[in-house]
N, CA, C and O of each residue as an XYZ file, in Angstrom:
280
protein
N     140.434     65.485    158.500
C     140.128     65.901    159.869
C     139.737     64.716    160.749
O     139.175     63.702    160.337
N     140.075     64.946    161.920
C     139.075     63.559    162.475
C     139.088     64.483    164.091
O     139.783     65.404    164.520
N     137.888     63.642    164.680
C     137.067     64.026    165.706
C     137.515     63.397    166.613
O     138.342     62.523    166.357
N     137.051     63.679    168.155
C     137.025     62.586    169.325
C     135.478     63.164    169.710
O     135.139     64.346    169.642
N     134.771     62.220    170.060
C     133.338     62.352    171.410
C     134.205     62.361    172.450
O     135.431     62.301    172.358
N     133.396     62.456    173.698
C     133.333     62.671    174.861
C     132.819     61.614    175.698
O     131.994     60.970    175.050
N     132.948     61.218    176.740
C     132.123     60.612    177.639
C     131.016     61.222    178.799
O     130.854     60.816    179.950
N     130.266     62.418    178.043
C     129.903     63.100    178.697
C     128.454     63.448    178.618
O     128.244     63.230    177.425
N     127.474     63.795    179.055
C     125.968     63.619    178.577
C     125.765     65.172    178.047
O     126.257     66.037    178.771
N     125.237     65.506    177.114
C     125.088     66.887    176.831
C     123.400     66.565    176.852
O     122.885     65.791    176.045
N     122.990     66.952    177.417
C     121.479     66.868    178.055
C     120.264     66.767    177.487
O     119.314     65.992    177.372
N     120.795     68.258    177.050
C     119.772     69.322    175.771
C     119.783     68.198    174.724
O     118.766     68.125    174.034
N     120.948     67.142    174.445
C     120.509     66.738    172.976
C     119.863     65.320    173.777
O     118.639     65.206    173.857
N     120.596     64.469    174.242
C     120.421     63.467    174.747
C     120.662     63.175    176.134
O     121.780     63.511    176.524
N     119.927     62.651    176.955
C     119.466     63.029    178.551
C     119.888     61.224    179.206
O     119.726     60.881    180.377
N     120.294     60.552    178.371
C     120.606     59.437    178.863
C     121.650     58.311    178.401
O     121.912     57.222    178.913
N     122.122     58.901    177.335
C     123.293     58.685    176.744
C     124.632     59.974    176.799
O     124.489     61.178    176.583
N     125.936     59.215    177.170
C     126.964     59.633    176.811
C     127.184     60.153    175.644
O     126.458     59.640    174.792
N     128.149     61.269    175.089
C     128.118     61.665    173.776
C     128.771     59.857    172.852
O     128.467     59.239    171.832
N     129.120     59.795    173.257
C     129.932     58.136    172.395
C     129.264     57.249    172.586
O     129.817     56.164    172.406
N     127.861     57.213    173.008
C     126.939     55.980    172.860
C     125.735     56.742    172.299
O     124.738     56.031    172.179
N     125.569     58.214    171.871
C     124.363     58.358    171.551
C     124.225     58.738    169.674
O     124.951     59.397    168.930
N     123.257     58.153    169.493
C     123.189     58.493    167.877
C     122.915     60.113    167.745
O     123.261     60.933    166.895
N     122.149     60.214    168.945
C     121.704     61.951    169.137
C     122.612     62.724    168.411
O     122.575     63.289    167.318
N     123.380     62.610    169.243
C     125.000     63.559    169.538
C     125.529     63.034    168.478
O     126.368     63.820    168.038
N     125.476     62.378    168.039
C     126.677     61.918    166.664
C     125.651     62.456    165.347
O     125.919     62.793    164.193
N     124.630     62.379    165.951
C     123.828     62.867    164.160
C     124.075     64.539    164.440
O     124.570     65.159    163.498
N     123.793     65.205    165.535
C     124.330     66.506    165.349
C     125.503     66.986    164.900
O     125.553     67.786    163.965
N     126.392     66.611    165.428
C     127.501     66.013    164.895
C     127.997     66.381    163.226
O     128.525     67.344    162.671
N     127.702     65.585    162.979
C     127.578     65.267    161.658
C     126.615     66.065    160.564
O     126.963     66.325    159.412
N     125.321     66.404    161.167
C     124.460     67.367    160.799
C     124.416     68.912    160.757
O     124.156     69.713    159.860
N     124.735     69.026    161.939
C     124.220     70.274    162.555
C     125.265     70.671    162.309
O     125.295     71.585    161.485
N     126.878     70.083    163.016
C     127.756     71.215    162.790
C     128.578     70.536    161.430
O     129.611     71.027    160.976
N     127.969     69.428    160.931
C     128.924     69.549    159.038
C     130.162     69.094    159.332
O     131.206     69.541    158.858
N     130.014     67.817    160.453
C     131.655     67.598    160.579
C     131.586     65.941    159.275
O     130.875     64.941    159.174
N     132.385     66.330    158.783
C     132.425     64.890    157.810
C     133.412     64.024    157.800
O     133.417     62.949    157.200
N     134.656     64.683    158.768
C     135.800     63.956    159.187
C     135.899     62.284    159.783
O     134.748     61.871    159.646
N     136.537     61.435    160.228
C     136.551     60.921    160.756
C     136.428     60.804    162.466
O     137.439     61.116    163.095
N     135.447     60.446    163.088
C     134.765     60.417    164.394
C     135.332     59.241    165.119
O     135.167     58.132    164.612
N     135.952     59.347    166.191
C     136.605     58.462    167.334
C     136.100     58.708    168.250
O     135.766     59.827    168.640
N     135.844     56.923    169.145
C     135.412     57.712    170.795
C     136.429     58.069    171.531
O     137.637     58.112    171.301
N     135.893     58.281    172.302
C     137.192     58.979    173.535
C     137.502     57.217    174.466
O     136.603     56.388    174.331
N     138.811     56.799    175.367
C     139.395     56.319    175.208
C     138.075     54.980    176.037
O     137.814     55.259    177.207
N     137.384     53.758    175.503
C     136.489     53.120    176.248
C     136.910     52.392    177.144
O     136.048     51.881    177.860
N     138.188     52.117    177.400
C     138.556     51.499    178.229
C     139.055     52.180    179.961
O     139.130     51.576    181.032
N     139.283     53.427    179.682
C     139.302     54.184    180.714
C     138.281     53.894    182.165
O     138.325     54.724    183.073
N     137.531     52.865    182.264
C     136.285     52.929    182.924
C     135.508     54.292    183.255
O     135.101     54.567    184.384
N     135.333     55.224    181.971
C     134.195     56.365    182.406
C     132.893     55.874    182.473
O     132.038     56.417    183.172
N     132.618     54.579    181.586
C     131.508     54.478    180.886
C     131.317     52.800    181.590
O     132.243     51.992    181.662
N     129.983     52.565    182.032
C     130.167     51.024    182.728
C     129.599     50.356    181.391
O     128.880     50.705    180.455
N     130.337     49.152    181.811
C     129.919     47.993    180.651
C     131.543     47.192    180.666
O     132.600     47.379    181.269
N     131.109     46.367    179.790
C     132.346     45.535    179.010
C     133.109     46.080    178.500
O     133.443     46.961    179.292
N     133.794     46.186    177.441
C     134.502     46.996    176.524
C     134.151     46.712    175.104
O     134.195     47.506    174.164
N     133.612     44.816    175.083
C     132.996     44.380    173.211
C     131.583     45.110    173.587
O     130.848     45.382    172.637
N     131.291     45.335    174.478
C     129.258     46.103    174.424
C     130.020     47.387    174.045
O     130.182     47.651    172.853
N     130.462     48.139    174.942
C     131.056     49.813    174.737
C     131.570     50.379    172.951
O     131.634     51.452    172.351
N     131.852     48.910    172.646
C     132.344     48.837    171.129
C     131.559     48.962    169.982
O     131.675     49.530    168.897
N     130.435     48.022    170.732
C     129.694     47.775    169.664
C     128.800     48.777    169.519
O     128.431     49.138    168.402
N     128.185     49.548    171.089
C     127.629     50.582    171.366
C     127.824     51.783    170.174
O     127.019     52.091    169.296
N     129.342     52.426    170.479
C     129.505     53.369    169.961
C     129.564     52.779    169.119
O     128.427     52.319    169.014
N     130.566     52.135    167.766
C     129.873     52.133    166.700
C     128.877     52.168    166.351
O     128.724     52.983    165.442
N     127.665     51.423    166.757
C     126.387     51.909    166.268
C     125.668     52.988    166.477
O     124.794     53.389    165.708
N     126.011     53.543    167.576
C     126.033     55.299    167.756
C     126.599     56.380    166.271
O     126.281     57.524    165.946
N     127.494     55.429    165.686
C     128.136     56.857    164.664
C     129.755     56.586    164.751
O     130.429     56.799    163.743
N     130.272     56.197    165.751
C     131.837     56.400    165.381
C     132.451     55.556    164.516
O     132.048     54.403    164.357
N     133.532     56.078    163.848
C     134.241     55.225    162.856
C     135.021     54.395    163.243
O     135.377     53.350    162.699
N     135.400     54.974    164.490
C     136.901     53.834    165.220
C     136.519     54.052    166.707
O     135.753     54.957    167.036
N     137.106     53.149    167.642
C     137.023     53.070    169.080
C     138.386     53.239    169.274
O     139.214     52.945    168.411
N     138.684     53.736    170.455
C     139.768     54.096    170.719
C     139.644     52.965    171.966
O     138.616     52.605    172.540
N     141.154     52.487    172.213
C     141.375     51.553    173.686
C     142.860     51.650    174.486
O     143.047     51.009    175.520
């Protein structure tokens, strides 16, 4: 199976991170709903998300994702 995040803030979990920069959202994720698949962000280069693209990278990976999408 594999996943995509979002570039989107889901509030309730995390109020200041994007779903693809937050560990929040990726440990629910992974926790809560039992996804064990492979996790991708949604596309970082799109400019949804401000930054660089090596910060946005390094971001979400350390957030939880397995691969960055570009």
């Amino acid at each position: 199976p594999l996943g995509m995040t979002a570039h989107i803030l889901y509030t309730v979990l995390d109020k200041d991170r994007p779903a693809t920069l937050s560990p929040i959202v990726i440990r629910f994720i992974r926790d809560t709903l039992k996804f064990d698949g492979l996790l991708m962000s949604d596309d970082l280069s799109m400019k949804a998300l401000k930054g660089d693209f090596a910060k946005l990278t390094k971001d979400s990976l350390a957030a939880g994702c397995d691969i960055v999408l570009h």
